[in-house]
C-alpha positions as CSV (number, residue, x, y, z in Angstrom):
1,X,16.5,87.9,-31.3
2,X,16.8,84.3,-30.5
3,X,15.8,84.3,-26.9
4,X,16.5,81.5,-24.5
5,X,14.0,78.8,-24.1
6,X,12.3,79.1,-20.5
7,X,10.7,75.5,-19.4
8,X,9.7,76.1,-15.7
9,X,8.8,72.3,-15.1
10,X,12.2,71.4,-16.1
11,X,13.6,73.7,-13.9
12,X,11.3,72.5,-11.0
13,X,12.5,69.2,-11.9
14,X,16.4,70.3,-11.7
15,X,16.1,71.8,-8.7
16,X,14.2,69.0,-6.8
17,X,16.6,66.6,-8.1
18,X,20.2,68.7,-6.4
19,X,17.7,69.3,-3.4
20,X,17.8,72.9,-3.7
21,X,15.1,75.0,-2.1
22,X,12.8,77.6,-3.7
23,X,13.9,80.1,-0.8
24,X,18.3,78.6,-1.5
25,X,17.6,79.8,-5.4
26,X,16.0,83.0,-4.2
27,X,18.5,84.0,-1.3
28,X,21.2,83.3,-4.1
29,X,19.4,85.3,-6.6
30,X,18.4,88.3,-4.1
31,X,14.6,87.6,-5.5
32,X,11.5,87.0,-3.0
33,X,10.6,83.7,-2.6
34,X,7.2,84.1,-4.2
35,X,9.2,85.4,-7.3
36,X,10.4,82.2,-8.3
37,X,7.6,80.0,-7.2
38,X,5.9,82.1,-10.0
39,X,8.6,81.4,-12.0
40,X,7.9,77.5,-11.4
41,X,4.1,78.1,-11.3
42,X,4.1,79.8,-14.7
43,X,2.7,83.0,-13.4
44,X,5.4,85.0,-14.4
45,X,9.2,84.7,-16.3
46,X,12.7,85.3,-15.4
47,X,14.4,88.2,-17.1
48,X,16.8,86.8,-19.8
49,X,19.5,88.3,-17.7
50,X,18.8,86.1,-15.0
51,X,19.1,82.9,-16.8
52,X,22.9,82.6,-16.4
53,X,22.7,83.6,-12.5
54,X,20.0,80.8,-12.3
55,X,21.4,78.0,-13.8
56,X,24.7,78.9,-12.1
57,X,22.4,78.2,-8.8
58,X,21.0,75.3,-10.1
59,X,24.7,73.8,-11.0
60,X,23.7,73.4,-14.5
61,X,25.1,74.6,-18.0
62,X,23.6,77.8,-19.3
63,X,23.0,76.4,-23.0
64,X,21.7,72.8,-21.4
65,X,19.0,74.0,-18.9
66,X,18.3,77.5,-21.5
67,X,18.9,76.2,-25.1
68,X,18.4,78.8,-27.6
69,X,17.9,78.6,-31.6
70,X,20.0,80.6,-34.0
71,X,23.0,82.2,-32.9
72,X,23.5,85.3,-31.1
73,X,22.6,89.1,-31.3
74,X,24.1,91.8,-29.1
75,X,21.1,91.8,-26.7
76,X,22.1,87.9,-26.5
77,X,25.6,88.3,-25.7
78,X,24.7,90.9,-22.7
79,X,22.0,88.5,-21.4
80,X,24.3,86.2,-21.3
81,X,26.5,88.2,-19.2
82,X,24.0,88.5,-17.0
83,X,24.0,92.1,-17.5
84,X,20.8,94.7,-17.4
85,X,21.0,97.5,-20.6
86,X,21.3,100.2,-18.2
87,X,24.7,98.4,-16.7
88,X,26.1,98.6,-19.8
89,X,27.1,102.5,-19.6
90,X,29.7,102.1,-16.9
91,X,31.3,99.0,-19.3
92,X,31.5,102.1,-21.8
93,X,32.0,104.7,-19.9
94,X,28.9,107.1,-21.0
95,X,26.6,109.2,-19.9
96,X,23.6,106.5,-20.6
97,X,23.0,103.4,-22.1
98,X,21.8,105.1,-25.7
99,X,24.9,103.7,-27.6
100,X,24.1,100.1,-26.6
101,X,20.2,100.7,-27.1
102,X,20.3,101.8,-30.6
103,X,22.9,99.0,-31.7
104,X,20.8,96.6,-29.9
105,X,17.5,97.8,-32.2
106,X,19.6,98.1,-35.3
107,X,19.5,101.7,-35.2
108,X,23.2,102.7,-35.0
109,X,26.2,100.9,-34.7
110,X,28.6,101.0,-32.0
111,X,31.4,103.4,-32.4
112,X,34.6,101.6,-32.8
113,X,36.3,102.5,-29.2
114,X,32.9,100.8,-27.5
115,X,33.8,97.1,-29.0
116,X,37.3,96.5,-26.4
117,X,35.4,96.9,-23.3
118,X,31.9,95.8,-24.2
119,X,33.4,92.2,-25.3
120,X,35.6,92.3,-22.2
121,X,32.3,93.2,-20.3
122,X,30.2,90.4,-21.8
123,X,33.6,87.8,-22.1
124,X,33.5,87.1,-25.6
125,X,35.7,88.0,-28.3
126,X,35.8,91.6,-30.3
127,X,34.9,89.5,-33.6
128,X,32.2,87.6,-31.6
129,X,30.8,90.9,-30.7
130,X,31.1,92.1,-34.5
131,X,29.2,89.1,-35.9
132,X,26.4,89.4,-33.2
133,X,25.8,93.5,-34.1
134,X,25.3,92.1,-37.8
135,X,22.8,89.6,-36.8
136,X,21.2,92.9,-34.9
137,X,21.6,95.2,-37.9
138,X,20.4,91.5,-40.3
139,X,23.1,92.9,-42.4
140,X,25.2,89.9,-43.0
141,X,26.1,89.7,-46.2
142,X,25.9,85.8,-48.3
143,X,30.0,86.0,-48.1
144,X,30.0,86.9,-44.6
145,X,27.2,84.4,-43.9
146,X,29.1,81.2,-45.8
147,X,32.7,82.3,-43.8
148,X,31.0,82.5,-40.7
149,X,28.8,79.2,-41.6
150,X,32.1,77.1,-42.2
151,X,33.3,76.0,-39.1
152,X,37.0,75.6,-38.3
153,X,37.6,75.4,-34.5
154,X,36.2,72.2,-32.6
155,X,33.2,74.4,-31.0
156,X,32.0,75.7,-34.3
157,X,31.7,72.4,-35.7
158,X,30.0,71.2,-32.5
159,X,27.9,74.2,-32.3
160,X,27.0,73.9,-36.2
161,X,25.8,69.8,-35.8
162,X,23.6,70.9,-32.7
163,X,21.7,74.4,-34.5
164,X,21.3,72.1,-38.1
165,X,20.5,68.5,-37.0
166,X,17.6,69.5,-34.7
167,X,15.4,71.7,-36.6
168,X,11.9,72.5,-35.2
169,X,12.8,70.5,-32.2
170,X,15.3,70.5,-28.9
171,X,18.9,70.1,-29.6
172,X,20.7,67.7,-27.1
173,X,21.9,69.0,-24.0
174,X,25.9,68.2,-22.7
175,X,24.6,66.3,-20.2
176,X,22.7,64.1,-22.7
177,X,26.3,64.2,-25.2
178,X,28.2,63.3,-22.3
179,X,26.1,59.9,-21.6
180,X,26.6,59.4,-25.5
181,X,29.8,59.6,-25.3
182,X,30.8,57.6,-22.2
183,X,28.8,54.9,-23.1
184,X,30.4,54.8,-26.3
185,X,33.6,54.8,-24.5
186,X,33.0,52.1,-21.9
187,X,33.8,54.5,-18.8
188,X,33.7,58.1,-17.6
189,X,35.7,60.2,-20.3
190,X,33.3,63.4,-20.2
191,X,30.6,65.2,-18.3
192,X,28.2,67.5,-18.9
193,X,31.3,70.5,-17.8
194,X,33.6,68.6,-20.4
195,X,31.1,69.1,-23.5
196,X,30.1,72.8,-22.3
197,X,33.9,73.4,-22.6
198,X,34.4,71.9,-25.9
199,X,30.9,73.9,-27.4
200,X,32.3,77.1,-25.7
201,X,35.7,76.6,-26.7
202,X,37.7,76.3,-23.7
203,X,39.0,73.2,-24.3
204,X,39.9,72.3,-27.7
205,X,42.3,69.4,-27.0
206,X,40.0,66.3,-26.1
207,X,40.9,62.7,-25.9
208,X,40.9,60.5,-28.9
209,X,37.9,58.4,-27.7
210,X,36.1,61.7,-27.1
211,X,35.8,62.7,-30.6
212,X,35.2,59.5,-31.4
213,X,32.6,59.2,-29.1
214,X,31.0,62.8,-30.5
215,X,31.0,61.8,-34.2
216,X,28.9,58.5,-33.0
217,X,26.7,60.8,-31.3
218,X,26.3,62.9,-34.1
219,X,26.2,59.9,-36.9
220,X,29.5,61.9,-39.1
221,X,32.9,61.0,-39.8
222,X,35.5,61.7,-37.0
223,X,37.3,63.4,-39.6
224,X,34.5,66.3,-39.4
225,X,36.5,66.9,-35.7
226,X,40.1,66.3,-37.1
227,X,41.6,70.1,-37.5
228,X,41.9,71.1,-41.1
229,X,46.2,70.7,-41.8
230,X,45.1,67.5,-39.8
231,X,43.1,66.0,-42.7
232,X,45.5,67.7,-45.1
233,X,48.7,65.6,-43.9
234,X,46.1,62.7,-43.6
235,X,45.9,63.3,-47.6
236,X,49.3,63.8,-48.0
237,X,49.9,61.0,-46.0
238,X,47.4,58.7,-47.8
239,X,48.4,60.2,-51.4
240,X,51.9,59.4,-50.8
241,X,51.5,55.6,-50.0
242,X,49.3,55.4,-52.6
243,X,52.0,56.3,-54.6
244,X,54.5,53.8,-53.0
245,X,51.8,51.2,-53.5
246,X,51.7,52.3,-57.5
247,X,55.3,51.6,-57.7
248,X,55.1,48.3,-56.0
249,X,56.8,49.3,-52.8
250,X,53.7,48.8,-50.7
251,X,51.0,46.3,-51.2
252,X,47.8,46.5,-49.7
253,X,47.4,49.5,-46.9
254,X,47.2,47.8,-43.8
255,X,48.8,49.7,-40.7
256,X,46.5,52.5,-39.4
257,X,49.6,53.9,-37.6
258,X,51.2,55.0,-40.4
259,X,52.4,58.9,-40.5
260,X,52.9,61.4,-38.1
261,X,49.0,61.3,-37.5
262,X,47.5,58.3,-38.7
263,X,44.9,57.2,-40.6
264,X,41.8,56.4,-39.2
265,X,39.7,53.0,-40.6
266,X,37.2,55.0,-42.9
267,X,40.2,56.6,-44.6
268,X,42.0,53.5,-45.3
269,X,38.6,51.9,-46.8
270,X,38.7,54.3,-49.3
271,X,42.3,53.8,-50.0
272,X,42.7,50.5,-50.3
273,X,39.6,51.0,-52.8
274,X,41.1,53.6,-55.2
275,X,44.6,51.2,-54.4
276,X,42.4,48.3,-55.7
277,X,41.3,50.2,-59.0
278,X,44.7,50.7,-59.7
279,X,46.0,47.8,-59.8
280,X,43.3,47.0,-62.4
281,X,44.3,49.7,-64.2
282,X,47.7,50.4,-63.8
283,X,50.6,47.8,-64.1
284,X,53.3,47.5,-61.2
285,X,56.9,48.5,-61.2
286,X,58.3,45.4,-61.9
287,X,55.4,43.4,-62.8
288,X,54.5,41.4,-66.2
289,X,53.5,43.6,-68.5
């Protein structure tokens, strides 16, 4: 189980910083004082189902102020929700919590009819929930693993960048992206809310500059952001002048606002290249021969 990362001074350190009392956090929290000035103290250690509550309090992104390594198990996901084991029953609608206990500990898998309203319950998706019973079961199998390591949508390949780049250390947080990004893009494009929503998914639509801004961030092509029939009309797009420029309809590939989508600079580089090599090789229509 790849448990949330606890750092009490940085907490301290957020809370001093949006002038939020111990007794505010507390009061919001329905903790005693003392309970977290241990917390800050390093006496004692949140539950991880309180991490979400607190840095709800503390007006900061889950994943930012609690970073995690790895991706989810099932006792994850209902952390996450901010949910206790034994709250999970009324979600199911049994007796006790043993069903959600024994998937938890890789005992025994959910029955089918207790995937709907779990995911509901801890708001992710039924294939989310799925995945994260096989990491608790550590039954994924290699074809599984590859599929579910090749990411498609904007947030997996956000998500991906941030759990490989960064081994053994701290990944970024979206407030730290979001900096990254502005300052790449000369104004306020993003915050810290904006990249959450990207990572999580909720916005999957971002301005140009944005991506651009993320694949400077991250040192990779923007194309690694561009959605896959994206890249494939780029080909298309690129393939077909090439072809033009073959037959001596087009010379040199010059207008990166060619095509429905375009074709961004590092694209056209490698173009004009190949373009280059054939005219070396290959005569034009119409040329001396």
């Amino acid at each position: 189980m790849p448990a949330r990362r606890f750092d009490r001074e940085r907490v301290r350190a957020v809370r001093r910083a949006a002038d939020i009392s111990q007794a505010d956090v507390a009061s919001a929290l329905g903790a005693a004082d003392s309970t977290v000035a241990g917390w800050e103290s390093g006496a004692t250690t949140p539950d991880l189902e309180r991490l979400t509550a607190l840095a709800k309090v503390l007006n900061r992104p889950l994943d930012d102020l609690f970073p995690r390594d790895g991706l989810p198990d099932l006792a994850d996901l209902r952390c996450d929700a901010g949910l206790y084991r034994y709250e999970t029953k009324s979600i199911i609608g049994t007796k006790s919590d043993g069903p959600v206990a024994g998937a938890e500990q890789g005992v025994r898998r959910l029955k089918d009819r207790y995937i709907p309203p779990l995911a509901a319950g801890y708001g992710v998706s039924e294939e989310e929930l799925k995945r994260a019973q096989d990491r608790s079961f550590g039954e994924v199998d290699e074809d599984a693993a590859e599929v579910e390591g090749r990411p498609e949508t904007l947030a997996e390949k956000i998500t991906l960048l941030l759990e490989r780049t960064y081994p053994g250390r701290t990944a970024p947080g979206d407030q730290e992206i979001a900096d990254a990004v502005n300052a790449y893009a000369g104004s306020a494009v993003t915050s810290a809310e904006g990249v959450e929503a990207l990572r999580k998914g909720s916005d999957d639509a971002p301005a140009p500059v944005v991506l651009e801004g993320l694949a400077q961030f991250f040192d990779v092509s923007k194309l690694y952001f561009e959605p896959s029939d994206a890249i494939a009309r780029q080909v298309y797009e690129g393939l077909r002048l090439m072809s033009d420029a073959k037959q001596g309809k087009v010379g040199r590939i010059r207008a990166r606002g060619m095509g429905a989508e375009g074709l961004p600079a590092d694209v056209l580089s490698m173009l004009n290249e190949v373009a280059g090599e054939l005219d070396k090789r290959v005569p034009r229509a119409g040329g001396d021969s």
